[in-house]
Residue frames relative to the residue before (quaternion, step in Angstrom):
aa qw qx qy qz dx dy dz
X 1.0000 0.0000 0.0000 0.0000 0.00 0.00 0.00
X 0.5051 -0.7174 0.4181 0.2353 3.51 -1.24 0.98
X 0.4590 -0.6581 0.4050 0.4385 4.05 0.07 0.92
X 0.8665 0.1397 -0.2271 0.4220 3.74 0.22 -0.11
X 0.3129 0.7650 -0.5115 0.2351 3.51 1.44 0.79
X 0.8281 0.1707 -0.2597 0.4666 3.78 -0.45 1.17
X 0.3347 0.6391 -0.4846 0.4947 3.20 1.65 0.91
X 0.2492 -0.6493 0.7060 0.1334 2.92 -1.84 0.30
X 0.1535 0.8262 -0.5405 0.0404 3.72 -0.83 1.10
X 0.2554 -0.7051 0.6452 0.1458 3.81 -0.74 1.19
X 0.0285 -0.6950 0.7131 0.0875 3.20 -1.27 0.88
X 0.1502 -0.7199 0.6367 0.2319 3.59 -1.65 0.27
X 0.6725 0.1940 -0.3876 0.5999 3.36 -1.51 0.37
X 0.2263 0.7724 -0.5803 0.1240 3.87 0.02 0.90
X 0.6511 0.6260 -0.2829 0.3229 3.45 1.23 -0.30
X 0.7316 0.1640 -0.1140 0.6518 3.44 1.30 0.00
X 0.7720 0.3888 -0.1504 0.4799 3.59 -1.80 -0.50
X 0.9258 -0.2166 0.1736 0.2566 3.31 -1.78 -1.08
X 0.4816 0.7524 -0.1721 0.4151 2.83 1.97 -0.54
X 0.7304 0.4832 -0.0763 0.4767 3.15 1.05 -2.00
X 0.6135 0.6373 -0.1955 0.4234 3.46 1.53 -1.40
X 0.7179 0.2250 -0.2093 0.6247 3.68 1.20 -1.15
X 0.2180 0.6668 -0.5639 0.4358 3.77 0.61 0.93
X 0.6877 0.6360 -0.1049 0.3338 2.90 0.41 -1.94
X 0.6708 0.4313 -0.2682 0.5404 3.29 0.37 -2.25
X 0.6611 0.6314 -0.3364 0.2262 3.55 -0.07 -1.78
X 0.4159 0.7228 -0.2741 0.4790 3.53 1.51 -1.77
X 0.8001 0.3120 -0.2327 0.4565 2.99 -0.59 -2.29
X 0.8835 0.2785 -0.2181 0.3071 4.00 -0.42 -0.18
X 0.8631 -0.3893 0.0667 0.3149 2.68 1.28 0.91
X 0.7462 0.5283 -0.2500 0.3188 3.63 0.86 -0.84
X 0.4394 -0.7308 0.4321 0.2935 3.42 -1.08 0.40
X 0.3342 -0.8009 0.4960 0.0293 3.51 -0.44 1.47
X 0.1271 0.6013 -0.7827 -0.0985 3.50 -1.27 0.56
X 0.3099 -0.6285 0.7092 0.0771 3.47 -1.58 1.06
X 0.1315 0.7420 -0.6552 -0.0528 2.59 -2.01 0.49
X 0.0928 -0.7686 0.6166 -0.1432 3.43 -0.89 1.00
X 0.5816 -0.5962 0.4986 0.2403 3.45 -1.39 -0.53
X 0.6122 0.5963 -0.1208 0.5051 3.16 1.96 0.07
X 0.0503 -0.8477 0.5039 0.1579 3.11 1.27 0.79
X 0.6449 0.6198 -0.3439 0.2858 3.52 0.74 -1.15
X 0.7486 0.4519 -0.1608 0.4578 3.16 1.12 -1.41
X 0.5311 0.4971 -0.5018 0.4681 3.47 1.04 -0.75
X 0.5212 0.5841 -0.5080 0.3592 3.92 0.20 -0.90
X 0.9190 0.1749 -0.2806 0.2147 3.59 0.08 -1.15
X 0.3166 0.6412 -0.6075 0.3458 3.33 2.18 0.59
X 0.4990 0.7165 -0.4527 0.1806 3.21 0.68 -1.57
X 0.6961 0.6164 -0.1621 0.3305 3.29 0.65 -2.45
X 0.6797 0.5630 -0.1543 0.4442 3.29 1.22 -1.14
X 0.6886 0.3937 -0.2900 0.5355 3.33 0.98 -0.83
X 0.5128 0.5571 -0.4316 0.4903 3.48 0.58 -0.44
X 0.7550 0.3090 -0.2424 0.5251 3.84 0.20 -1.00
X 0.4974 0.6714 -0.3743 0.4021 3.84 0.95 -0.15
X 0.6130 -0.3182 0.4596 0.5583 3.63 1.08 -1.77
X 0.5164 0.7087 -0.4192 0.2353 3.83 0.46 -0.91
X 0.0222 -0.7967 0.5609 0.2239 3.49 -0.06 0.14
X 0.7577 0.1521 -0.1924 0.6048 3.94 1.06 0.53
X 0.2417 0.6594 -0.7107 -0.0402 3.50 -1.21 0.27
X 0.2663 -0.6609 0.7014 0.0185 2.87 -1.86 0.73
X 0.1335 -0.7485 0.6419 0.0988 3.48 -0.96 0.93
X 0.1033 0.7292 -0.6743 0.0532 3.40 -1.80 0.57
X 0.3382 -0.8000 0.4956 0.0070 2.85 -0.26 1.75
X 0.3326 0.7861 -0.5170 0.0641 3.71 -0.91 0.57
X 0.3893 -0.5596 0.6580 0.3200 3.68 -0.83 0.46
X 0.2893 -0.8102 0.5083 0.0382 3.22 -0.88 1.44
X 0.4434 0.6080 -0.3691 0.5455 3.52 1.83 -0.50
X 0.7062 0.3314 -0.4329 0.4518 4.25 0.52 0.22
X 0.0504 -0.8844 0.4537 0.0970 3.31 0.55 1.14
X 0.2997 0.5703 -0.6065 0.4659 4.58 1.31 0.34
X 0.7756 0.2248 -0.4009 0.4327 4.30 -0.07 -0.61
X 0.1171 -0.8954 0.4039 -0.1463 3.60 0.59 0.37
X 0.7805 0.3094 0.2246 0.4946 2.70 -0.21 -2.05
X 0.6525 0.5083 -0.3237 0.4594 3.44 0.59 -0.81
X 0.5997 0.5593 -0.2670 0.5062 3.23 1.05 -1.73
X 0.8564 0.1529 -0.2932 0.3965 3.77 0.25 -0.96
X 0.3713 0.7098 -0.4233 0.4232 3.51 0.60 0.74
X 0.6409 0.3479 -0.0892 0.6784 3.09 1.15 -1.23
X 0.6457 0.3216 -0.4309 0.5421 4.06 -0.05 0.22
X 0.7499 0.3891 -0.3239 0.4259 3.87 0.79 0.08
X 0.5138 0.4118 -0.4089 0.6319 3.24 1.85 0.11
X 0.3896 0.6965 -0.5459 0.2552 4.04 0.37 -0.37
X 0.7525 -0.1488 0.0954 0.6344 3.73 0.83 -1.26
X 0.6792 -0.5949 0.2701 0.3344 3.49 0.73 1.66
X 0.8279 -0.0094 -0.0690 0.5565 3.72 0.63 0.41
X 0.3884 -0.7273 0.5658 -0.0095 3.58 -1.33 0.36
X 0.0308 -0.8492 0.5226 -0.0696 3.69 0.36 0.93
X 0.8003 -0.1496 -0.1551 0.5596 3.86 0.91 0.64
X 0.1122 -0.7747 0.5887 0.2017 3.53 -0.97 0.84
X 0.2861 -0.7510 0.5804 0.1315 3.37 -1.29 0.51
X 0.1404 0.8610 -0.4869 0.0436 3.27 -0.36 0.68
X 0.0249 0.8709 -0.4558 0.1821 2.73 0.25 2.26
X 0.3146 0.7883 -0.3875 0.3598 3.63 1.56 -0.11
X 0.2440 0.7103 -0.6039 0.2670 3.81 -0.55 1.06
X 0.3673 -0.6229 0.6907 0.0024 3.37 -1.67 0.20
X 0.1351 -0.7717 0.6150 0.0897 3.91 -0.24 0.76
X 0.3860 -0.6920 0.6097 0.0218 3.89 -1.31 0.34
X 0.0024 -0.7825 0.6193 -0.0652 3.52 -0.70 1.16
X 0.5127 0.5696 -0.5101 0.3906 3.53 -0.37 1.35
X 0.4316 -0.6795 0.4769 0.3529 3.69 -1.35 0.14
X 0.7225 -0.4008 0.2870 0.4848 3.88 -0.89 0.50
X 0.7424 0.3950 -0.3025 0.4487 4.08 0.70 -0.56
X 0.6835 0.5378 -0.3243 0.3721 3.65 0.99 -0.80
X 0.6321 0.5842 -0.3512 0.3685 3.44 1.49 -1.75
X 0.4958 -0.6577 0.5386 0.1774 3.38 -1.05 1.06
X 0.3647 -0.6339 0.5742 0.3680 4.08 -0.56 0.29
X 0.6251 0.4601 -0.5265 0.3470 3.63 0.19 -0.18
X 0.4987 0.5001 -0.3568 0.6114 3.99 1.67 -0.78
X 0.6208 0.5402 -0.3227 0.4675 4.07 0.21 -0.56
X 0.7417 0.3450 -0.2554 0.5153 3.35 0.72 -0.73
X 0.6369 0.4748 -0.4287 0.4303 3.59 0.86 -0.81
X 0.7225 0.4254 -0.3963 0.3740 3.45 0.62 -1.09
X 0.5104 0.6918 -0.3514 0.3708 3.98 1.14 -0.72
X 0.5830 0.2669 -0.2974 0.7074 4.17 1.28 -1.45
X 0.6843 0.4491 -0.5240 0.2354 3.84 -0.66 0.32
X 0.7303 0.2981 -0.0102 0.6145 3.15 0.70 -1.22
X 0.8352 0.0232 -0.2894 0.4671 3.56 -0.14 -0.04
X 0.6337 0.4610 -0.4077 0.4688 4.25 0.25 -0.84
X 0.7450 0.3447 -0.3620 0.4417 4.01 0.22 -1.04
X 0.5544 0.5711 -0.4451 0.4103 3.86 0.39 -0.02
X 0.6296 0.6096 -0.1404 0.4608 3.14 0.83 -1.98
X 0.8449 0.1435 -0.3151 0.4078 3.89 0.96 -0.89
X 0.4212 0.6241 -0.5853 0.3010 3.42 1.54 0.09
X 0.6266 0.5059 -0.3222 0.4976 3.79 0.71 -1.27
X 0.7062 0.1872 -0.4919 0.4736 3.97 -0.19 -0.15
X 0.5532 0.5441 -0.4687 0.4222 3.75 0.44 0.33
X 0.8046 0.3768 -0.0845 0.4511 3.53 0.67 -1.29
X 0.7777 0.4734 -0.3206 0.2615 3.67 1.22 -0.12
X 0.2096 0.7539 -0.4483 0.4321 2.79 2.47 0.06
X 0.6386 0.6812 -0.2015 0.2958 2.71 0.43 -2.06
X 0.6482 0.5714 -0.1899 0.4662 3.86 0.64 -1.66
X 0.7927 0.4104 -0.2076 0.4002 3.42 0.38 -1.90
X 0.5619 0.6310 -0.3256 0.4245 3.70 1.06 -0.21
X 0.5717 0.5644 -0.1706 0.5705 2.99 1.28 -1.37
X 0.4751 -0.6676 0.5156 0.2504 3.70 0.53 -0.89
X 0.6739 -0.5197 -0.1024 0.5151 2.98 1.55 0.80
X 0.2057 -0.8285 0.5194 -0.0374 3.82 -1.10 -1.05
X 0.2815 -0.7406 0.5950 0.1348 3.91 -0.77 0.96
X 0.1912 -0.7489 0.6325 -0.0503 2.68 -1.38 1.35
X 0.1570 -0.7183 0.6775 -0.0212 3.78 0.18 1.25
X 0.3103 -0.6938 0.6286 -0.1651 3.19 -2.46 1.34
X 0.2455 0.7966 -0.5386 -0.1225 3.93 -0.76 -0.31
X 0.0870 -0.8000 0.5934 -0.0179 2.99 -0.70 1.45
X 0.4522 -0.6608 0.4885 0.3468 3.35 -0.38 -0.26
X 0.4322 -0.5627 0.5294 0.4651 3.82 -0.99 -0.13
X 0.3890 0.6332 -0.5257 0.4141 3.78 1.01 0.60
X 0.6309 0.4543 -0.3155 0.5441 3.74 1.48 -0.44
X 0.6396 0.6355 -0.2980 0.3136 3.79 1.21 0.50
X 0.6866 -0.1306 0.0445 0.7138 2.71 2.23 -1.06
X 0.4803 -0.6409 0.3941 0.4508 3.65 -0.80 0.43
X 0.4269 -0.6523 0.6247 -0.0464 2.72 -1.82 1.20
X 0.3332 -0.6445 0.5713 0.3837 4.08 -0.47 0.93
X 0.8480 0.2813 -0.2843 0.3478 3.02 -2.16 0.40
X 0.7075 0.4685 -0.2625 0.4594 4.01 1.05 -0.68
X 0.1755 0.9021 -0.3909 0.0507 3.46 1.32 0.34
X 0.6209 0.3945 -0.1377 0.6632 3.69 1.89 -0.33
X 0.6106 0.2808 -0.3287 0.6636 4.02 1.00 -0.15
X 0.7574 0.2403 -0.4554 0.4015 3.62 -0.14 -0.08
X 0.4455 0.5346 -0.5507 0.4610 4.15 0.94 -0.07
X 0.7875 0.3759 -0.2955 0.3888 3.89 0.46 -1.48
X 0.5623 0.5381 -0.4036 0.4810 3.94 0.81 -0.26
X 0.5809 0.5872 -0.3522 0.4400 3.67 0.77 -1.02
X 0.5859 0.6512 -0.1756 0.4492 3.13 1.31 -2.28
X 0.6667 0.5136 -0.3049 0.4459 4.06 0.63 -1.32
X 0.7974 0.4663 -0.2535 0.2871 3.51 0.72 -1.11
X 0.5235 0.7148 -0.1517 0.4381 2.84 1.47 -0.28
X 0.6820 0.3495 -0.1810 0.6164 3.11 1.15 -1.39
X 0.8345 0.1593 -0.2936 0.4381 3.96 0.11 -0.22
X 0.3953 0.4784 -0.5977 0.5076 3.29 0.75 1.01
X 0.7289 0.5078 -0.2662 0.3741 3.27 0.78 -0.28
X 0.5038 0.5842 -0.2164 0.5984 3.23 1.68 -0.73
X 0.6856 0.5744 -0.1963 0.4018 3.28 0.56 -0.94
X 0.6409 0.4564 -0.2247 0.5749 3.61 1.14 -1.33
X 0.7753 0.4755 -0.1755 0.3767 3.66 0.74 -1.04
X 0.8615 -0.1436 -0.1887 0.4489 3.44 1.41 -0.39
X 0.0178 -0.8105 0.5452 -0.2134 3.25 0.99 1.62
X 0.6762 0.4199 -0.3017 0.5248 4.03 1.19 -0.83
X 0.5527 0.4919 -0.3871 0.5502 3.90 1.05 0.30
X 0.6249 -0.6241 0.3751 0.2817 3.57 0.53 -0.31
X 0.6852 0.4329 -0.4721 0.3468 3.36 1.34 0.75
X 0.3969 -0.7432 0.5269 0.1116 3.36 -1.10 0.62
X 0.0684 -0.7855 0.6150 -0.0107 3.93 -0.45 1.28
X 0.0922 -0.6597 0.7399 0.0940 3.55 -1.44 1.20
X 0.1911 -0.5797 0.7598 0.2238 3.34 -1.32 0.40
X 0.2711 -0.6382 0.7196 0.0362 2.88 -1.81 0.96
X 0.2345 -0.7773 0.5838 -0.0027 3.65 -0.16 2.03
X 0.1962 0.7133 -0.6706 -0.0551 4.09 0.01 0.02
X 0.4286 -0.5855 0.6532 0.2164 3.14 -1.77 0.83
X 0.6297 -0.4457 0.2220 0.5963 3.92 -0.66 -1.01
X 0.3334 -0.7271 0.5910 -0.1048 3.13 -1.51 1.54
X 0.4902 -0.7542 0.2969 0.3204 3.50 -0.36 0.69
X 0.0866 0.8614 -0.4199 0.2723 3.48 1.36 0.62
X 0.4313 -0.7075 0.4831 0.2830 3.77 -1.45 0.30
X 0.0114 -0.8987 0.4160 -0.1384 3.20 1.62 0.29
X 0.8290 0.2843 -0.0760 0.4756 3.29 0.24 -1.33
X 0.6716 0.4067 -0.3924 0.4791 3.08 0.70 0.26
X 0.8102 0.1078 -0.3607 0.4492 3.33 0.68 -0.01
X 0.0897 0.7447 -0.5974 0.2838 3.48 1.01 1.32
X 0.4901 -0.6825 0.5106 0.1824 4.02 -1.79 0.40
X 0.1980 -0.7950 0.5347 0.2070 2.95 -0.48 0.87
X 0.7286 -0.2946 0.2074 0.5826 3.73 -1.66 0.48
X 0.8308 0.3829 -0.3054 0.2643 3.70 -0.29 -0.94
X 0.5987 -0.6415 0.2091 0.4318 3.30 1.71 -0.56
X 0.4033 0.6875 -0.4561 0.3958 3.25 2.32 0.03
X 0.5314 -0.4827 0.4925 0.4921 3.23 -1.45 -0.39
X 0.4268 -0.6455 0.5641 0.2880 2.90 -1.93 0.36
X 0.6743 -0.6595 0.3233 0.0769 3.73 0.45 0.82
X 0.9011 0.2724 0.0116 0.3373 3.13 0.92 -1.96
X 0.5026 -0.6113 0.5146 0.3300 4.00 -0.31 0.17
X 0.1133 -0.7380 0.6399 0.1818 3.82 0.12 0.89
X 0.8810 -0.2259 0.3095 0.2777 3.11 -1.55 0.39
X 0.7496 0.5527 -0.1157 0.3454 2.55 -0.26 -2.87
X 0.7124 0.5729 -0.0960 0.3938 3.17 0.71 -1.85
X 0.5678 0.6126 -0.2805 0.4729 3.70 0.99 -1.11
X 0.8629 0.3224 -0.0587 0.3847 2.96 0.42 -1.67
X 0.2123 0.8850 -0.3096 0.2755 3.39 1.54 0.08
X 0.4252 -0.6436 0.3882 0.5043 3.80 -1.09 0.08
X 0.7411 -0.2875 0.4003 0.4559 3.56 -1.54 0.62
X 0.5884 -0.4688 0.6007 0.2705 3.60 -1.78 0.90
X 0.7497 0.3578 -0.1335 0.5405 3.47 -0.22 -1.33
X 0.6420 0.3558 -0.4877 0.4727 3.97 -0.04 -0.03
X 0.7436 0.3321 -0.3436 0.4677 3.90 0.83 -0.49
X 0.5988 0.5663 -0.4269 0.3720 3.60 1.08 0.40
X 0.3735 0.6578 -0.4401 0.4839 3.10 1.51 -0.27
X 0.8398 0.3969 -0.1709 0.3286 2.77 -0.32 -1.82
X 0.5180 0.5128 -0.4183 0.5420 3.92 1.24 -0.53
X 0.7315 0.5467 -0.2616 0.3124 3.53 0.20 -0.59
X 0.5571 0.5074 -0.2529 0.6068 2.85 1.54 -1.39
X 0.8337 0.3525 -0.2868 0.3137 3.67 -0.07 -0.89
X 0.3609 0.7323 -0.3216 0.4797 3.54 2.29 -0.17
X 0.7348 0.4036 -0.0711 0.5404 3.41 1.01 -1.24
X 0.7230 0.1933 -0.3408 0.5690 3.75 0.19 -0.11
X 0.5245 -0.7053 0.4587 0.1305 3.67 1.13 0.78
X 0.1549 0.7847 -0.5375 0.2671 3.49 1.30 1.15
X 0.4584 -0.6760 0.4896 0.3053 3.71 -1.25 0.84
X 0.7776 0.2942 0.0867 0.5488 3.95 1.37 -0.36
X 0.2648 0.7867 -0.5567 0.0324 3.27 -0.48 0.99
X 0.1810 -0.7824 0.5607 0.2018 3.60 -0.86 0.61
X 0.1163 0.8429 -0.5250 -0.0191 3.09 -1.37 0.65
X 0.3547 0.6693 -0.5478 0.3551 3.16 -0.96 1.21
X 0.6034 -0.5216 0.4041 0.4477 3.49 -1.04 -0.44
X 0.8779 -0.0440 0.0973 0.4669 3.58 -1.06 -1.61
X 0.5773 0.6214 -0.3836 0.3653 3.19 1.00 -0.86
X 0.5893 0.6370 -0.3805 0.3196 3.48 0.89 -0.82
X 0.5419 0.6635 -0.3253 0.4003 3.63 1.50 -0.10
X 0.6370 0.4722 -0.3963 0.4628 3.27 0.95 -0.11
X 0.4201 0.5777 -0.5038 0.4857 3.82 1.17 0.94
X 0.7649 0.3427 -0.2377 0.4909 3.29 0.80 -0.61
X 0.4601 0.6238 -0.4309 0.4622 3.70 1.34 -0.16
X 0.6054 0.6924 -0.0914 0.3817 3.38 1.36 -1.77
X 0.5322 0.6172 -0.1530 0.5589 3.38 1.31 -1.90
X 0.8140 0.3722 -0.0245 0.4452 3.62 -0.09 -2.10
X 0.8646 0.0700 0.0595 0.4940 3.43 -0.22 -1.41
X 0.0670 -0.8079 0.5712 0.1284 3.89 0.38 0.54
X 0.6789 0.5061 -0.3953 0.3560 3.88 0.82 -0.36
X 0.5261 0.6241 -0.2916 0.4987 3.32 1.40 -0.47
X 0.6838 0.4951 -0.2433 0.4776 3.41 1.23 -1.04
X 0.7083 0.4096 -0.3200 0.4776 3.45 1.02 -0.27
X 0.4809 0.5217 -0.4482 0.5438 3.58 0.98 -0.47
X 0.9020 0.1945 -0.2818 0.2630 3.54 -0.15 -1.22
X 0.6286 0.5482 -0.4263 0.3501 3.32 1.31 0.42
X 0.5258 0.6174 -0.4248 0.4024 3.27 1.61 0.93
X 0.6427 0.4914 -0.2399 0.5366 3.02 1.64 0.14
X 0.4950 0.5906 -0.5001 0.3949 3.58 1.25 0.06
X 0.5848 -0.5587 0.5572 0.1880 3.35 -1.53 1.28
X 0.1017 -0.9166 0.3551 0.1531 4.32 0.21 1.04
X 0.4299 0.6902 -0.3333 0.4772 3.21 2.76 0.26
């Protein structure tokens, strides 16, 4: 039997990166998938893929997750798609390329309803929804930018901080009801992030940072998301070396701040 074969599993930001990658895994074993992204076009041809992967159902629903008034609606309707929802993923985000004086608050806010406010209402929408049911997994991606601050990310590292918080908290409060929360901690992942990160003014940034380039492989961190989705782990990290500066953070926090003034944030 496939590990998620009569599951149900919404993913956001499903159209690219980490999203599109654990699509994929999910597929191969079995589960039925409703995506969502802002790409209607593209979700169509993850969709196509899962289907030929293993899926025995997908559902797309396209939405711009930065209008957080259709919210609710949006998750309401992904929990009527196939009458329940056995793990949400809420991996959909937006990254930010400015220092704390330049980033404009209208870019602060956009990156704030993506990454932290639209999660925050899919899950008070969907965990009623769980606890009725008798419980249910509730999967995250933050970033180790939600561990310590990070130059230039002065609005993605407030909303990643912002993530841990809330489902550590979820987690403490109904873990004896039957739900079960993994954060998903990635370091740098080979992902287009950075290109379609905001600059201070709110344009795009355009460009493929480095960090990012050189990053671990999509599909090697979907594995491991999956894997750690399925033994229902409370924490996964992924990435490579960088991922040490959690435990620098953990141990020596003054070290962590010295050397994250000196990290290169292109």
């Amino acid at each position: 039997m496939k590990k998620f074969e009569n599951k149900t599993v919404w993913i956001t930001g499903a159209s690219s990166g980490i999203g599109e990658a654990t699509a994929y895994r999910f597929a191969q074993e079995g589960a039925r998938l409703i995506l969502t992204a802002l790409e209607a076009d593209l979700l169509d041809e993850v969709a196509k893929k899962c289907k030929k992967l293993g899926s025995p159902n997908v559902a797309v629903m396209p939405f711009d997750l930065s209008q957080t008034d259709g919210v609710e609606a949006l998750a309401i309707g992904a929990w009527a798609a196939f009458g329940h929802i056995d793990i949400l993923y809420n991996n959909a985000g937006i990254s930010q390329r400015g220092t704390t004086v330049e980033t404009e608050m209208k870019v602060i806010r956009k990156v704030m309803d993506i990454d932290f406010y639209a999660p925050v209402i899919i899950t008070k929408t969907i965990l009623p929804l769980m606890l009725e049911r008798g419980g249910g997994q509730l999967v995250v991606t933050t970033s180790i930018a939600g561990r310590f601050g990070f130059p230039m990310r002065c609005a993605y590292t407030s909303a990643k901080h912002a993530l841990y918080g809330f489902f550590e908290t979820v987690q403490a409060e109904y873990y004896d009801k039957g739900i079960r929360v993994t954060i998903v901690c990635p370091g740098r992942v080979a992902t287009n992030i950075s290109v379609s990160a905001l600059e201070k003014d709110g344009t795009r940034h355009g460009k493929m940072d480095a960090g990012q380039a050189n990053g671990l492989d999509v599909s090697k961190a979907a594995d491991k998301i999956v894997k750690a989705v399925y033994r229902k782990r409370r924490e996964v990290l992924v990435g490579r070396k960088e991922l040490l500066m959690v435990q620098i953070k953990r141990f020596f926090p003054g070290l962590c701040a010295r050397i994250a003034r000196r990290i290169q944030p292109m």
